[in-house]
Every structure is written in C-alpha cells, then in structure tokens.
C-alpha positions as CSV (number, residue, x, y, z in Angstrom):
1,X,6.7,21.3,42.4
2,X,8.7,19.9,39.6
3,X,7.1,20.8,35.9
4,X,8.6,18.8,32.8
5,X,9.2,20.3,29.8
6,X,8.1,18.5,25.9
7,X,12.2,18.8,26.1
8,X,13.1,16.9,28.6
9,X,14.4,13.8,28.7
10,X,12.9,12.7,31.6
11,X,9.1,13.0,30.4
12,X,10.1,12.1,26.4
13,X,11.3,8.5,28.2
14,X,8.1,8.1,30.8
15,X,5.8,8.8,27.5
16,X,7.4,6.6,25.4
17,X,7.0,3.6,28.4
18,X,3.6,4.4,28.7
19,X,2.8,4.1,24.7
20,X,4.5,1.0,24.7
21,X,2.7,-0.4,27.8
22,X,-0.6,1.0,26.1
23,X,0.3,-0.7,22.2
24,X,1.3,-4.0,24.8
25,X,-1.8,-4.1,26.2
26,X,-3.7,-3.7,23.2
27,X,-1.5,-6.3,21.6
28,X,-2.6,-9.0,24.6
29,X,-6.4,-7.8,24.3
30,X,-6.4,-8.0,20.7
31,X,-4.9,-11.7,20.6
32,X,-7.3,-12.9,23.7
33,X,-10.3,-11.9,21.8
34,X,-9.1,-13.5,18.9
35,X,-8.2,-17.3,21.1
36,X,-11.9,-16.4,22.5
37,X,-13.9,-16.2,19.2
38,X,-11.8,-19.4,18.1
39,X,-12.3,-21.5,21.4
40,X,-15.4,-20.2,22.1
41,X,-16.8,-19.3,25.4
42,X,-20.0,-21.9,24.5
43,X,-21.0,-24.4,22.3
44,X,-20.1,-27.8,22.4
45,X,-16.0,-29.0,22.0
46,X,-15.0,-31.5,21.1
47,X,-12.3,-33.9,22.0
48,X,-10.6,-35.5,18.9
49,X,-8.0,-38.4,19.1
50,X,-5.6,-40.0,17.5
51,X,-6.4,-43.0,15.6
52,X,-10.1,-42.0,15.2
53,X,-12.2,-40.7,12.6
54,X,-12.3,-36.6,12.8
55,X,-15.6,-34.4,13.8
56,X,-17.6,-34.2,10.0
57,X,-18.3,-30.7,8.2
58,X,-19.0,-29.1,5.1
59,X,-17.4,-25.7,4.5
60,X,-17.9,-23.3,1.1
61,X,-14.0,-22.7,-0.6
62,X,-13.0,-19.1,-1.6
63,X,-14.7,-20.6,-5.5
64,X,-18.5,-20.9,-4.2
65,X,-17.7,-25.1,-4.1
66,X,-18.8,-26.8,-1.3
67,X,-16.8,-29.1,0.5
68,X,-17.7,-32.0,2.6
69,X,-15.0,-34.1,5.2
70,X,-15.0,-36.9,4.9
71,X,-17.3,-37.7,1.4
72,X,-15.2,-35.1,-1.0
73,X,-12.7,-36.7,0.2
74,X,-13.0,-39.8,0.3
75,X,-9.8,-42.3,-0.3
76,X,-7.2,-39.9,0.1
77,X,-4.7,-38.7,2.4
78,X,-5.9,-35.2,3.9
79,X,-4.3,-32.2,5.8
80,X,-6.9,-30.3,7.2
81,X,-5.0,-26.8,8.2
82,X,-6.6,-24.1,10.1
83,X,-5.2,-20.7,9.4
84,X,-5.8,-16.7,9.8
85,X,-4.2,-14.1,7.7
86,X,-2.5,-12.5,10.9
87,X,-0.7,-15.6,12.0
88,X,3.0,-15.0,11.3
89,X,3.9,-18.8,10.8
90,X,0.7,-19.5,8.7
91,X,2.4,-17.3,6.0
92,X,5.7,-18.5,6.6
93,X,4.5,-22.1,6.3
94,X,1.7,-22.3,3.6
95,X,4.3,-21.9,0.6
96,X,6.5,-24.8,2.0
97,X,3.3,-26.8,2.4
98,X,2.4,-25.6,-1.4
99,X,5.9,-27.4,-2.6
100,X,4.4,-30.6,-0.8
101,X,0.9,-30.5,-2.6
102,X,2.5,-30.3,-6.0
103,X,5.2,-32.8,-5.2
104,X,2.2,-35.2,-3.6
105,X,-1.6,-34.7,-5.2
106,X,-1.1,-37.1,-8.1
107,X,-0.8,-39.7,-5.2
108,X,-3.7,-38.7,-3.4
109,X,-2.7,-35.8,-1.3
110,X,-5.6,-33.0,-0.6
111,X,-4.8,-30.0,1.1
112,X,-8.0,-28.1,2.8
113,X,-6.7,-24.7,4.0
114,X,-9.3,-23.7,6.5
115,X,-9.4,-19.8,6.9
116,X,-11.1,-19.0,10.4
117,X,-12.9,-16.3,11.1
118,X,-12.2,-13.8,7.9
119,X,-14.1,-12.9,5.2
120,X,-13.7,-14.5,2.2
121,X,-12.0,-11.4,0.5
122,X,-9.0,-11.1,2.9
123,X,-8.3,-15.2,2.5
124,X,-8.4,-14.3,-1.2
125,X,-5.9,-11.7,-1.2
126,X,-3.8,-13.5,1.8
127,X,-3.7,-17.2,-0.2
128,X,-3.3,-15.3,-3.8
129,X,0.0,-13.3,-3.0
130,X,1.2,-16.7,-1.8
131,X,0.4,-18.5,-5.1
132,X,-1.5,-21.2,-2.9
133,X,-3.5,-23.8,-5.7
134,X,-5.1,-25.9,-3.1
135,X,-8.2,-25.4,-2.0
136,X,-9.2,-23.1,0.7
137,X,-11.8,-23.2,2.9
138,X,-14.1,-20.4,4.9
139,X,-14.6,-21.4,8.6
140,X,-16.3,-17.5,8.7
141,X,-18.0,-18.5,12.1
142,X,-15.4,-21.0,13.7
143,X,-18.0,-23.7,13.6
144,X,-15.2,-26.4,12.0
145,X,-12.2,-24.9,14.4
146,X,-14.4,-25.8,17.4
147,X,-15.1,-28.9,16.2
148,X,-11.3,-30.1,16.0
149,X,-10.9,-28.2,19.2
150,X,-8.2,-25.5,17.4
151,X,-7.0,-23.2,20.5
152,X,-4.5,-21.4,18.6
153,X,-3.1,-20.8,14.8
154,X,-1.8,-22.7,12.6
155,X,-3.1,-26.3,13.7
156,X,-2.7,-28.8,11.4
157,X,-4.4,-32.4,11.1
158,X,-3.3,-35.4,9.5
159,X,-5.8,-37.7,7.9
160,X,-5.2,-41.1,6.5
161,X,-6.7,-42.6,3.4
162,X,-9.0,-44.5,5.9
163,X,-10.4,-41.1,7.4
164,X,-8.5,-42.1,10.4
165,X,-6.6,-38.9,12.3
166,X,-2.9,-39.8,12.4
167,X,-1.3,-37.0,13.8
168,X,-2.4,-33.4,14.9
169,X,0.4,-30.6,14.8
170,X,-0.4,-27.4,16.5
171,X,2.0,-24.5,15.7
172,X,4.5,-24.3,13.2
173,X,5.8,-27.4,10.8
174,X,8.7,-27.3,8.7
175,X,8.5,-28.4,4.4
176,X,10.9,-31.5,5.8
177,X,8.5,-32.4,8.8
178,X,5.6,-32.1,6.8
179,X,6.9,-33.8,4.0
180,X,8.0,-36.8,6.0
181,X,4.3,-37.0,8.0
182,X,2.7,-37.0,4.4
183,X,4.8,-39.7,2.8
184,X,4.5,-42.5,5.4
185,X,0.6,-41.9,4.8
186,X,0.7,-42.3,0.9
C-alpha cells in the first residue's frame, strides 16, 4: 500500500486539483443561482421587441424617490440598464456611461441604473465609489428584470423619446458604442 506524505509532491498537486475543482464548482453554483433568481423559475416573462413600447414599472431609487417608466419619463430619450455589484463589466462600463450622461442630459438623456437583486446599501456603496450622478434604481425582487426578460448582467435598453424600444444590448457596451446609439436618438 502506497501512503503520501503532507511532503510529497504527488499529494500537494492532487489537493491542490481538487480545491480548484471544489472553488470551480462553487463558482458555477454560485452564478446559476444567481441567472435563476434573475430569470425566474415562475412568473410570467415577457417577450419585448424592438420598435415597441417596453413592459411599465415603478421602482424606489437609492434616495426614497419613486420612479415610474414610462410617466417620469416622459419625452426623453431613456437607457434603462440592469446591473449587479458583482458583474465585472457593469463596473467597468458604468463610469464610461457616466461621461455620456453628463455629455447628454441637457438634451434629454435619463439614465435609470437598475440594481437587481441587492439591497439598497451595497448599490449605494457600489454606485458611490464610482462617482455615478444618475439615478439608480432597486429592482430588490427582480420584478422589473423579468419584465424586460434580463437573462444575464449588464443588459441595456434603449428608449426613444416616443417610449418606443430602439435597441436592447445585452453584455458589455463600449463609451463609443453607447455614445453613438444615444446621439442618433436625441
């Protein structure tokens, strides 16, 4: 019978693979759960389409304020964007989208980050260490995210001054992209 030794090289290498399949694994469950409580395994999904009008809600911002699509924002072009601090790209792209907003909301652009999932606290800290000024939104119980049919993070709609969806971008965007989608709607 062969016995291993802490030493050996042998048994350091097999309990290394194994704590890297376990921290893989975990990895994989943790992210599943998290496309699960976003998508839902009931309630009612809904389709949305380009060129029509979005599903309606009204969600409290980090401030207490109540927001309402489409009435509060009636008039004006609006990027809905559904985000979670964990999401790599979401803190990656926020800032560029801030350099937008500034550049854009004397012309009608509104910016509704929509924080899914987290408690107001953590969208707090997240948004405030990225010196984000637009409004931002608590989806706590996914209710919006299912609405617009989000699957995975960050997913970004386009709204024209109409209240007409003109585009829908799911995953990362680029300041230049953005930029570009926003202008042609102002």
């Amino acid at each position: 019978m062969t016995t291993f030794s802490p030493s050996d090289s042998t048994c350091s290498r097999a309990r290394c693979n194994i704590v890297v399949k376990v921290i893989l694994i975990r990895s994989f469950l943790a992210v599943l759960f998290i496309i699960l409580g976003i998508s839902g395994c009931k309630g009612k999904h809904t389709s949305i389409k380009i060129g029509e009008p979005p599903p309606q809600f009204t969600l409290p911002d980090t401030k207490g304020q109540k927001i309402s699509l489409p009435d509060s924002v009636k008039g004006n072009v609006v990027v809905i964007r559904f985000w979670a601090d964990w999401c790599t790209y979401c803190a990656k792209e926020m800032p560029a989208i801030e350099v937008v907003y500034q550049k854009y909301k004397d012309k009608g652009l509104i910016i509704l980050a929509v924080n899914v999932g987290q408690p107001k606290e953590v969208a707090e800290a997240f948004t405030t260490a990225l010196k984000i000024s637009y409004p931002v939104l608590l989806d706590t119980y996914s209710v919006a995210a299912k609405r617009y049919g989000v699957v995975g993070l960050p997913t970004m709609f386009v709204i024209d001054r109409n209240g007409i969806l003109r585009e829908k971008i799911l995953g990362e965007a680029d300041r230049e992209i953005f930029e570009k989608i926003v202008v042609q709607l102002l």
